[in-house]
C-alpha positions as CSV (number, residue, x, y, z in Angstrom):
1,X,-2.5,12.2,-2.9
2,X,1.3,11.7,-1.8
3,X,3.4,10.4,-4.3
4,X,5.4,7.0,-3.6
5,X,8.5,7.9,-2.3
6,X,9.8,5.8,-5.2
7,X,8.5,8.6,-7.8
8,X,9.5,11.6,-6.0
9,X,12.3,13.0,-8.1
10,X,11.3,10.4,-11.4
11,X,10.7,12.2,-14.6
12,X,6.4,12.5,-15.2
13,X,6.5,11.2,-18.8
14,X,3.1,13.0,-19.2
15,X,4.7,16.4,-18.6
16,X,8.3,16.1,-18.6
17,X,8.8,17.2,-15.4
18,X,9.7,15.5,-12.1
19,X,7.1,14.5,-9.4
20,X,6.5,16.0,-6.7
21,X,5.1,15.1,-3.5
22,X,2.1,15.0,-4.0
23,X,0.1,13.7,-7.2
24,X,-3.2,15.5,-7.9
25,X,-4.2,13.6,-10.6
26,X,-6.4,9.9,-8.8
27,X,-6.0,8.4,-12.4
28,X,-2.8,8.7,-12.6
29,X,-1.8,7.7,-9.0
30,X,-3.4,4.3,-9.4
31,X,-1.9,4.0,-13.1
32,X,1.4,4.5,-11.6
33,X,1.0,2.8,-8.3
34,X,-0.2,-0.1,-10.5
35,X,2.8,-0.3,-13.1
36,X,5.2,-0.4,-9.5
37,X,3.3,-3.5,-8.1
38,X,3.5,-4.8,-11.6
39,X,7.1,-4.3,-12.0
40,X,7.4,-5.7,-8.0
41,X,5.2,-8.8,-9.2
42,X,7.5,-9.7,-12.4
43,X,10.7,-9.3,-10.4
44,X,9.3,-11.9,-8.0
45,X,8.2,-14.3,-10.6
46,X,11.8,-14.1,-12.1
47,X,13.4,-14.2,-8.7
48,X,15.5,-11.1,-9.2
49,X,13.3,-9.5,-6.0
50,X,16.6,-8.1,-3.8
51,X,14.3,-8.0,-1.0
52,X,11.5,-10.2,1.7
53,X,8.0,-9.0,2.3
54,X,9.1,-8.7,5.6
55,X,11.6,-6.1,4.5
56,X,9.1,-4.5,3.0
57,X,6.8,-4.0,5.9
58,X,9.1,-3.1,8.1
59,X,10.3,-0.4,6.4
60,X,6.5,0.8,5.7
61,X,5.6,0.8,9.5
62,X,8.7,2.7,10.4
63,X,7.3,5.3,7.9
64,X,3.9,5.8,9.4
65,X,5.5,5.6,12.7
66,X,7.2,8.5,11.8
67,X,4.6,10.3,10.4
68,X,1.0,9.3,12.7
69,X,2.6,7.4,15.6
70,X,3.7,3.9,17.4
71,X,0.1,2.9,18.2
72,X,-1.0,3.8,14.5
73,X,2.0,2.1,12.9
74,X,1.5,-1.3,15.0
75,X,-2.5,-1.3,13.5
76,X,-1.1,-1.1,10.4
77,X,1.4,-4.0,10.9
78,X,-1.0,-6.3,12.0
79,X,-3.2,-5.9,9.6
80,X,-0.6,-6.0,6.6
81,X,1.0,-9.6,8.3
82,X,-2.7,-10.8,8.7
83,X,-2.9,-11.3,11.8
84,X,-6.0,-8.8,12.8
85,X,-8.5,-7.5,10.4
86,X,-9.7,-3.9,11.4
87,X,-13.3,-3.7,13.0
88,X,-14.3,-2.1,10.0
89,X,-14.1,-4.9,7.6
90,X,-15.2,-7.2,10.1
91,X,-18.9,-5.0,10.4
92,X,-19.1,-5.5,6.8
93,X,-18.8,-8.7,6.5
94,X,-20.6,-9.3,9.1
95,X,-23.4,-7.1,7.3
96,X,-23.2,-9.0,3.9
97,X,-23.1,-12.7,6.3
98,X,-26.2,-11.3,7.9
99,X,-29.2,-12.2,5.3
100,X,-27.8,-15.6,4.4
101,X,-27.2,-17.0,8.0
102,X,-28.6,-20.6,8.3
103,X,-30.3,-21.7,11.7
C-alpha cells in the first residue's frame, strides 16, 4: 500500500526506522491512517484545524491528477463533494433496494 505522504520520512515506532513509500503491513496502514483522521477529527472539534475541507480536496485531486489523470481526478472530486455517487454503489444499492420494493 502507499504510505500517506504525511508518514513518509516519520519515525515507524514499531521498528525505529522511517517509512517509506510504501507500507506492506494492511494492519498497520489502517492503524495509522486511523490515528491521522483521529488526530484531524480532534483538531476540528477544538478548532485549531489550520485548514477547509475544501483545501483539503483540492489538494487531493491535484494529486491523483498528477498521478492517473484529469478525467480520473474530476471522478474523484465529485464523488468526495457529493455530488455524484459512482455507478458502482449505485448497483448495490439498488441490489439490496431490490427484495424490499413495495408496489
Amino acid at each position: 500500500m502507499v504510505t500517506p505522504i504525511a508518514l513518509v520520512g516519520r519515525t515507524n515506532p514499531r521498528t525505529g526506522r522511517p517509512h517509506g513509500r510504501e507500507i506492506r503491513d494492511l494492519k498497520q496502514a489502517r492503524k495509522l491512517r486511523d490515528l491521522r483522521l483521529g488526530k484531524i477529527r480532534l483538531e476540528e472539534a477544538l478548532n485549531t484545524y489550520h485548514g477547509s475541507l475544501e483545501q483539503a480536496l483540492l489538494i487531493a485531486a491535484e494529486e491523483i491528477e498528477a498521478r492517473a489523470g484529469i478525467r480520473k481526478a474530476s471522478r474523484w472530486y465529485k464523488t468526495a463533494r457529493g455530488l455524484s455517487t459512482p455507478l458502482k454503489d449505485l448497483c448495490e444499492q439498488y441490489k439490496a433496494d431490490a427484495g424490499r420494493r413495495s408496489t
